[in-house]
C-alpha positions in Angstrom: 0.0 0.0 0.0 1.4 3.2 -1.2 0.0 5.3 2.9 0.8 3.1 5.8 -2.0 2.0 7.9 -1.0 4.6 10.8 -1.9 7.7 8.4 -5.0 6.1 7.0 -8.7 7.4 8.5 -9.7 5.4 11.1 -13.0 4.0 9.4 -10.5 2.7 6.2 -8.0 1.5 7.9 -10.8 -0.2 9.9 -12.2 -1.8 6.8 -8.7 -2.9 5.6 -7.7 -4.5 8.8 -11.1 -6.3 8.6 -10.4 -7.4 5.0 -6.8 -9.1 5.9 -8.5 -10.8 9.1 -11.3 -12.3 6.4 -8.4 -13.3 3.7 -6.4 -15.1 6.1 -9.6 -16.9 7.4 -10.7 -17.6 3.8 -7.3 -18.7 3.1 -7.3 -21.0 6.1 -10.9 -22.3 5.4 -9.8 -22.7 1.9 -6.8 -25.0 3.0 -9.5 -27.1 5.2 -11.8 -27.2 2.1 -9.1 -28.6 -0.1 -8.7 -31.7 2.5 -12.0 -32.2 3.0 -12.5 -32.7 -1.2 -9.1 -34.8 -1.3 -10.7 -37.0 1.4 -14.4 -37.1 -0.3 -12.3 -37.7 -3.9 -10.9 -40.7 -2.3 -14.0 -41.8 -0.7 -16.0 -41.4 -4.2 -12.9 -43.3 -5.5 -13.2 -46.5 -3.1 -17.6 -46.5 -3.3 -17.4 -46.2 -7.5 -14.7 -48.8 -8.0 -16.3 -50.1 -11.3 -16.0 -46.4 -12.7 -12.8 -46.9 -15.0 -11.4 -43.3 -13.7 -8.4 -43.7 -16.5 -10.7 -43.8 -19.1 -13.3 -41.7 -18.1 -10.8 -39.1 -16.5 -11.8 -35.9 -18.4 -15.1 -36.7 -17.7 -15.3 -36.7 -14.0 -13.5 -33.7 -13.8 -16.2 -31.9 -15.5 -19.3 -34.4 -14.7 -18.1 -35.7 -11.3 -18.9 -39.2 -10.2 -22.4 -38.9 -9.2 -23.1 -38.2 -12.8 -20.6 -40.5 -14.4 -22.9 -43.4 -12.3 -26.0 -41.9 -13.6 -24.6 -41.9 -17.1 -23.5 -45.8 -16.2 -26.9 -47.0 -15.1 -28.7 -45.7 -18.0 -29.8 -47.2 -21.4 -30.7 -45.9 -24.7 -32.8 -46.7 -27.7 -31.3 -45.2 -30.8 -33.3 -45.4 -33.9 -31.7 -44.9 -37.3 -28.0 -45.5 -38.0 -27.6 -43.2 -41.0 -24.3 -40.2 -40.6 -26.3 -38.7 -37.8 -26.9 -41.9 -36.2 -23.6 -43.2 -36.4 -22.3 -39.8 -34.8 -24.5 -39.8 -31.8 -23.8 -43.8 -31.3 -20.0 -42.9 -31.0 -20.3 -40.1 -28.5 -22.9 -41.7 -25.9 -20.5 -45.1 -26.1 -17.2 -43.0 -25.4 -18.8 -41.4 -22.7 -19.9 -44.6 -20.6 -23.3 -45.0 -20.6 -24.5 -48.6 -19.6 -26.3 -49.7 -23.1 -27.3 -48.4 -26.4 -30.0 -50.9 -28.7 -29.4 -50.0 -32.2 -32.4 -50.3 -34.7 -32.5 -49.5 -38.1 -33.5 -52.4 -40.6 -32.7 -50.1 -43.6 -30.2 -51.6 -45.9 -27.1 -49.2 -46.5 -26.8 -47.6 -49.6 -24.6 -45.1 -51.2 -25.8 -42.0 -49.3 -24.6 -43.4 -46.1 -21.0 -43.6 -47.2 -20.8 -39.9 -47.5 -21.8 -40.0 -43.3 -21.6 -43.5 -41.5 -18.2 -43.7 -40.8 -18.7 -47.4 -40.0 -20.0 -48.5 -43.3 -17.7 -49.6 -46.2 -18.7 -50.4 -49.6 -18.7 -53.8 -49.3 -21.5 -53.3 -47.1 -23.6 -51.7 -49.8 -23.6 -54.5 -51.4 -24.9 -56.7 -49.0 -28.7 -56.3 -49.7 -29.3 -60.0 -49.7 -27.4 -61.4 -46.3 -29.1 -61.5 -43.5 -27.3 -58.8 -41.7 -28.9 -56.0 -43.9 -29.9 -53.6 -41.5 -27.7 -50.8 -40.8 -27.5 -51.7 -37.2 -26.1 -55.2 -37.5 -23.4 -53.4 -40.1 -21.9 -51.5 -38.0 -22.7 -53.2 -34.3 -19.6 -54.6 -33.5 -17.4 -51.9 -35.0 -19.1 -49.9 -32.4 -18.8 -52.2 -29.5 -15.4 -51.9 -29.8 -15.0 -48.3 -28.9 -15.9 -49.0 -25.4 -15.5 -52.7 -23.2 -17.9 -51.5 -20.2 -20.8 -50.7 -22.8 -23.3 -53.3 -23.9 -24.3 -52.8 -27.7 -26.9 -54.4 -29.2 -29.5 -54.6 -31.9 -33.5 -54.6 -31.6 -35.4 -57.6 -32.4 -38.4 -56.3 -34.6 -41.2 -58.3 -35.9 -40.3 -59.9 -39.3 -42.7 -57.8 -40.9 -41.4 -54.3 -40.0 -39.0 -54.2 -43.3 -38.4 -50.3 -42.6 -38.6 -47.8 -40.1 -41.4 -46.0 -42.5 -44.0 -48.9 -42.4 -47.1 -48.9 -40.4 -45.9 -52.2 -38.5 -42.4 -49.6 -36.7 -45.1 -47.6 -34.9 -46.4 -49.8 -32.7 -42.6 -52.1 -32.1 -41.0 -49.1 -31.6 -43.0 -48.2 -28.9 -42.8 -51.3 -27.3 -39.3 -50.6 -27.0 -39.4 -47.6 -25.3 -40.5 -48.7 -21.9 -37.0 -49.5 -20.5 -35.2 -47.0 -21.8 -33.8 -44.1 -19.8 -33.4 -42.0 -23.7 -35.0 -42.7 -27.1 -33.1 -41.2 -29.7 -34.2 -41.0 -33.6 -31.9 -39.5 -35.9 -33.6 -40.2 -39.3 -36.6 -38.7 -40.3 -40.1 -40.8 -39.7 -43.5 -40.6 -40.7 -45.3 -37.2 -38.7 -47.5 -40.2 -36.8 -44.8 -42.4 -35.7 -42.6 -39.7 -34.2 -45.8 -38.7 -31.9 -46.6 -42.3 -31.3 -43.1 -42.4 -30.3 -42.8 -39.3 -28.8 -46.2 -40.1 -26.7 -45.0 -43.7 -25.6 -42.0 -42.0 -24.2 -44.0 -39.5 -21.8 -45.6 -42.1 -20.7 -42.9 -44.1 -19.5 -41.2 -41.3 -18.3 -38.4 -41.7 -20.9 -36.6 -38.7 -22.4 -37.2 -38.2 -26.1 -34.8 -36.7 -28.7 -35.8 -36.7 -32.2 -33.4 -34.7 -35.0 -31.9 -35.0 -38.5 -29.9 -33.1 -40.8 -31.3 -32.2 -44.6 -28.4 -30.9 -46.8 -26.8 -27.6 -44.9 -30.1 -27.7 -42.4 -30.9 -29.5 -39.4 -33.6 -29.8 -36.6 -33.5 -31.2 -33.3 -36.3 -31.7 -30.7 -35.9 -32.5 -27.0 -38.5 -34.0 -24.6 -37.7 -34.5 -21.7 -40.6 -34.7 -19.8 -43.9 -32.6 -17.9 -41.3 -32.3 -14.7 -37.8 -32.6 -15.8 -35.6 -31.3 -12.9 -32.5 -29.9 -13.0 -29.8 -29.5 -10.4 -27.4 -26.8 -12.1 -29.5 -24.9 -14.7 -26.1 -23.5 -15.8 -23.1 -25.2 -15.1 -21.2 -21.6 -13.8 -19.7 -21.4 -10.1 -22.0 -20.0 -7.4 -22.1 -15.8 -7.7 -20.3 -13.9 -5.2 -20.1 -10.4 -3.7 -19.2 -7.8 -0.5 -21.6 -6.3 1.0 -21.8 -2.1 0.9 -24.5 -1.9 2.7 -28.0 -3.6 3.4 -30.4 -0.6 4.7 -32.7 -1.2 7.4 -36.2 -1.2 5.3 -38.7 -3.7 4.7 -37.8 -5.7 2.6 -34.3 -5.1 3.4 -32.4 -3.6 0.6 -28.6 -5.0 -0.6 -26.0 -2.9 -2.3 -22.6 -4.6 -3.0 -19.1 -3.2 -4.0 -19.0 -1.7 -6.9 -15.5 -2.1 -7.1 -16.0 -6.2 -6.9 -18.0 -6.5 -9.7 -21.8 -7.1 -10.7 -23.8 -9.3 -8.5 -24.6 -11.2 -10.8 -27.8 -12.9 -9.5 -31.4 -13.1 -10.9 -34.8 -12.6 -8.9 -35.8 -16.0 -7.1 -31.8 -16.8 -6.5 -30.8 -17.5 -2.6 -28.0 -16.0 -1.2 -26.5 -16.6 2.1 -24.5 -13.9 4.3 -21.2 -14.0 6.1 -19.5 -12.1 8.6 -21.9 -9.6 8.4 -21.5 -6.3 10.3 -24.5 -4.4 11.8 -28.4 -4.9 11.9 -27.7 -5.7 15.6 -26.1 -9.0 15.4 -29.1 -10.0 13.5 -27.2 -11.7 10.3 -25.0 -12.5 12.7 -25.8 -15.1 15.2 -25.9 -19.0 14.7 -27.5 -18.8 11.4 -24.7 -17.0 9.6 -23.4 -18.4 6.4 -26.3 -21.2 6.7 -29.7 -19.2 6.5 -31.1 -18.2 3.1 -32.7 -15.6 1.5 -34.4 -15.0 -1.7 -33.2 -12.4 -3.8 -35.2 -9.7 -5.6 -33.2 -7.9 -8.2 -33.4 -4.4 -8.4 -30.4 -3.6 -10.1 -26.7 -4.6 -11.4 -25.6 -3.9 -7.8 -28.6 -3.6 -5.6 -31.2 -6.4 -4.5 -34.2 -6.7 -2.0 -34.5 -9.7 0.6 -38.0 -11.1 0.1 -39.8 -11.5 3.2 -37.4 -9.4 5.8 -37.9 -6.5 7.5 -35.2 -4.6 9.1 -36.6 -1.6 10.3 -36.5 -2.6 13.6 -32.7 -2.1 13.8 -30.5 0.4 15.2 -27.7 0.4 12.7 -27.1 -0.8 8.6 -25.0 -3.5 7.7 -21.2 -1.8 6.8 -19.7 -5.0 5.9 -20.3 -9.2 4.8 -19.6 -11.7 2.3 -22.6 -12.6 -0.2 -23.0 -16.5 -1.3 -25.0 -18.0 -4.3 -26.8 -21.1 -3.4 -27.5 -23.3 -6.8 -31.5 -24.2 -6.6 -32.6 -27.2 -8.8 -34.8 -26.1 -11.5 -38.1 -27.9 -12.6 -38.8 -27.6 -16.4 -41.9 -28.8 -18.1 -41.3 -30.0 -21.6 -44.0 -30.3 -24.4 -45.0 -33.0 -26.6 -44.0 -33.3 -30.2 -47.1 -33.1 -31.0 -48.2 -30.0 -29.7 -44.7 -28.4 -30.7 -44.7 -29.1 -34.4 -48.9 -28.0 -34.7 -48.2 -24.4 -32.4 -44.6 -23.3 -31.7 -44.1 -19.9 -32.3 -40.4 -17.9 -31.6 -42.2 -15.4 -29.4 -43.6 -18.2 -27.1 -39.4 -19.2 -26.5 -40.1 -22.9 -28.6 -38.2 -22.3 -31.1 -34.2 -21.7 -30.8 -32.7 -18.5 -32.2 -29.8 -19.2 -33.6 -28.9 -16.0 -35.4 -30.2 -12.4 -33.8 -29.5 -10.6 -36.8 -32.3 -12.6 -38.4 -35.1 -12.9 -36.0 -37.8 -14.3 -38.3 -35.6 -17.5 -39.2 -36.4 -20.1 -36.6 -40.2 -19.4 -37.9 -39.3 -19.8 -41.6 -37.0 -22.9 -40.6 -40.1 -24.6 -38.5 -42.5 -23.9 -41.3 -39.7 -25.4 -44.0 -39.3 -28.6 -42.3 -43.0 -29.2 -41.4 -43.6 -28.4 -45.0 -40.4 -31.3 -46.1 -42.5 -33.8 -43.6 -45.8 -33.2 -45.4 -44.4 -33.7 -49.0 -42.5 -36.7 -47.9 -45.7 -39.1 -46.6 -47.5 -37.2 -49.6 -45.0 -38.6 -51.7 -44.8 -42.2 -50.8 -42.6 -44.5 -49.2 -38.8 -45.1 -50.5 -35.7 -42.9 -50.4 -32.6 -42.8 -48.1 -34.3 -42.6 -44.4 -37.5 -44.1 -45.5 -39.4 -41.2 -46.8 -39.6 -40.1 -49.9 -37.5 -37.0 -49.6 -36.7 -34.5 -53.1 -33.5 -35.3 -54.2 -30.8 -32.8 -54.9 -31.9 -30.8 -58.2 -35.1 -32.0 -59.0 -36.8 -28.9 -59.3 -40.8 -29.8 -59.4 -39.6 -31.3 -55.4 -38.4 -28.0 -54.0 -41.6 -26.4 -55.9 -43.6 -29.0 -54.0 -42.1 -27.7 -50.9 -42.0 -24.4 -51.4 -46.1 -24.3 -52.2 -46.3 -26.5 -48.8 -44.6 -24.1 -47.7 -46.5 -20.9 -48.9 -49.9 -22.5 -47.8 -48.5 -22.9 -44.2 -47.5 -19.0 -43.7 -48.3 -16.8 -46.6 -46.8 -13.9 -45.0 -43.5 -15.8 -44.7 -43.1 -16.9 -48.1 -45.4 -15.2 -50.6 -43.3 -12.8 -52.1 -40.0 -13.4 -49.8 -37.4 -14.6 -52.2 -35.1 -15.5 -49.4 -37.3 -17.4 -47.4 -38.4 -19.1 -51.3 -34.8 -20.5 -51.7 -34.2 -21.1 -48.0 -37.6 -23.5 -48.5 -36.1 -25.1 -52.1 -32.6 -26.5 -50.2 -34.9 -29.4 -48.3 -33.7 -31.9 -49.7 -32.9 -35.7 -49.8 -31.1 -36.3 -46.6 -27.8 -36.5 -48.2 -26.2 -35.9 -44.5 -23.4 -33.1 -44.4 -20.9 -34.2 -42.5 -20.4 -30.7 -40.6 -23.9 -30.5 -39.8 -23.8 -34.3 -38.8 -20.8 -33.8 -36.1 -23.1 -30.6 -35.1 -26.4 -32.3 -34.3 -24.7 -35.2 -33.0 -22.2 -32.8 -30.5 -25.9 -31.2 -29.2 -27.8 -34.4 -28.4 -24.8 -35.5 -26.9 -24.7 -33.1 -24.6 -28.1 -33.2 -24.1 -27.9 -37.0 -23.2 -25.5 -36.2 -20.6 -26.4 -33.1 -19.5 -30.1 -33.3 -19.7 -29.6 -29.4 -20.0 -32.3 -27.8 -22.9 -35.4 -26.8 -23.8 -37.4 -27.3 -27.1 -35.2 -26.9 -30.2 -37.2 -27.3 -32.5 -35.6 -26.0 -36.1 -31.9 -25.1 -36.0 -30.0 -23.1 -39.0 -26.7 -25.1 -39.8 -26.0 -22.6 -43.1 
């Protein structure tokens, strides 16, 4: 310090001495802290002995073991093994969880070479073995990625020959009802994703449902009517100094402004420390346990719901502010209801450009159009549906009218929203977009941290 503590005023130098008694306490509870999580680590260690913490070692630093057993107990239907598929497959294997069923009877073709990794030519040409389906192709090359996950392939009734038949409905719901996840990652028939999707809620079984179309790609999460979550952000827990709290009811919070935002939101809970003032009344045996909720009034002011100080004698001068994470409960809607009445204003749809606001609507309205010109069309194609394929103009036209009589407004004389409608195409999977989609459900898997995406712009 550039004045020694003898010629500062009484109240500052105060204040400082304060502040070195608090860092050498924080630096001593800090030390204690740091033995206390060596000693849990090692106690996690010994209780989660089948956790393989070699492999898995960049995981539990960012998951922890409570979540790497979660992730180990769980199992997952995945339903479609085209590039997207194959992507997904890959990630939730590395990343431990306890089983994944493939099923995808669809032979492989010559589209899926440009995305399934695990498919060769030779495989092409095996349309007439018994192993035709895409998931016996590539089942073993996948179990091989990781020794502690089981991998195998759904038994379907001999006479569901696709995924687009009426027969898949009903057997793929009948394989939902052990399944912690259901993931489809090649586009179905309108009524057998809501089948699906239904089946799901009603087993309490998270639903992800997304595929990629040229440079385009949707994704939809479902995770349930009460999905809860115990982190709703991932970040460390905000803290601050106290200024002052002011003896009013409800009690009003200002922090240093020299220590940064607060960085809290209305409905948080905070807990105080070392607090000076209000009488001892932040003071006593409930210090640094007691919570408050927070009512944001400002970057550096906040209200505490509920209590009234005006009883005291003195403001608060000093304290340390804590952030205690709340689980979140989120209520997820069903495909159904999504794909018929999500609007961007109502938060349904993802905006993943803000210089172009009115693109998640004309991404929604393009797909939903691509689904209705696909059962229209007939059954066949890469995934199952009859999807246009690159350059065939009268398709796109197709799509684009679809399109048109969905929104007018969107489309009628927009010629950017026209051409953004003509690129559906065949799924011809990009291999970009692919290792996008298949990053997000991923994370999603693990993380169980989204809400409805609905339409996402890959361009």
């Amino acid at each position: 310090r550039a004045m020694s503590n003898e010629s500062q005023p009484e109240a500052k130098r105060q204040r400082i001495e304060e502040q070195d008694d608090h860092l050498i306490t924080t630096t001593a509870e800090t030390n204690t802290d740091r033995k206390m999580a060596e000693e849990t680590s090692k106690m996690e260690a010994e209780a989660t002995a089948e956790v393989d913490e070699k492999l898995y070692s960049r995981q539990l630093y960012v998951m922890g073991h409570e979540a790497q057993r979660r992730m180990m107990s769980s199992s997952a239907l995945l339903v479609g093994l085209s590039g997207l598929g194959a992507e997904v497959a890959k990630n939730i294997i590395l990343a431990g969880i306890a089983s994944v069923t493939l099923c995808d009877p669809e032979p492989a073709n010559s589209f899926d070479l440009g995305g399934n990794f695990y498919l060769s030519e030779d495989d092409v040409s095996k349309l007439d073995s018994a192993a035709a389906g895409r998931a016996d192709l590539v089942k073993n090359k996948l179990a091989e990625l990781n020794q502690y996950v089981r991998v195998d392939t759904a038994t379907l009734p001999s006479a569901v020959a696709s995924l687009h038949s009426s027969e898949a409905s009903e057997a793929l719901c009948a394989l939902v009802a052990d399944k912690a996840v259901v993931v489809i990652t090649v586009p179905l028939p309108h009524s057998t994703v809501v089948a699906v999707n239904n089946a799901c809620r009603a087993s309490s079984t998270a639903c992800i449902y997304a595929y990629g179309a040229g440079a385009f790609g949707k994704i939809f999460c479902d995770f349930g009517k009460a999905f809860t979550v115990s982190d709703k952000d991932g970040e460390n827990p905000a803290t601050s100094q106290v200024e002052t709290i002011i003896t009013t009811n409800p009690a009003a919070v200002k922090v240093l402004e020299d220590q940064g935002r607060h960085g809290l939101e209305t409905g948080d809970r905070v807990t105080f420390a070392k607090v000076k003032g209000l009488d001892g009344r932040m003071s006593g045996a409930e210090a640094g346990t007691k919570q408050y909720e927070v009512k944001v009034t400002g970057p550096f002011t906040f209200e505490l719901v509920g209590c009234n100080f005006t009883g005291c004698t003195e403001p608060a001068t000093q304290g340390y502010i804590t952030q205690v994470k709340q689980p979140v409960t989120l209520s997820f809607r069903s495909y159904e209801e999504c794909t018929s009445s999500a609007k961007p204003e109502d938060g349904e749809l993802m905006m993943s450009d803000f210089a172009k606001f009115d693109r998640p609507g004309v991404l929604h309205t393009c797909f939903r159009a691509l689904e209705e010109y696909s059962e229209k069309s007939g059954a066949g194609g890469t995934a199952g549906m009859a999807l246009p394929n690159p350059g065939d103009a009268a398709a796109a036209d197709s799509v684009l009218a679809g399109a048109k009589a969905m929104d007018a407004e969107a489309f009628g004389d927009n010629a950017a929203n026209a051409r953004i409608a003509k690129r559906r195409r065949r799924a011809d999977e990009i291999q970009m977009m692919i290792n996008g989609l298949g990053t997000v459900k991923g994370k999603a898997k693990r993380m169980g941290d989204g809400i409805h995406r609905t339409t996402a712009d890959g361009g």
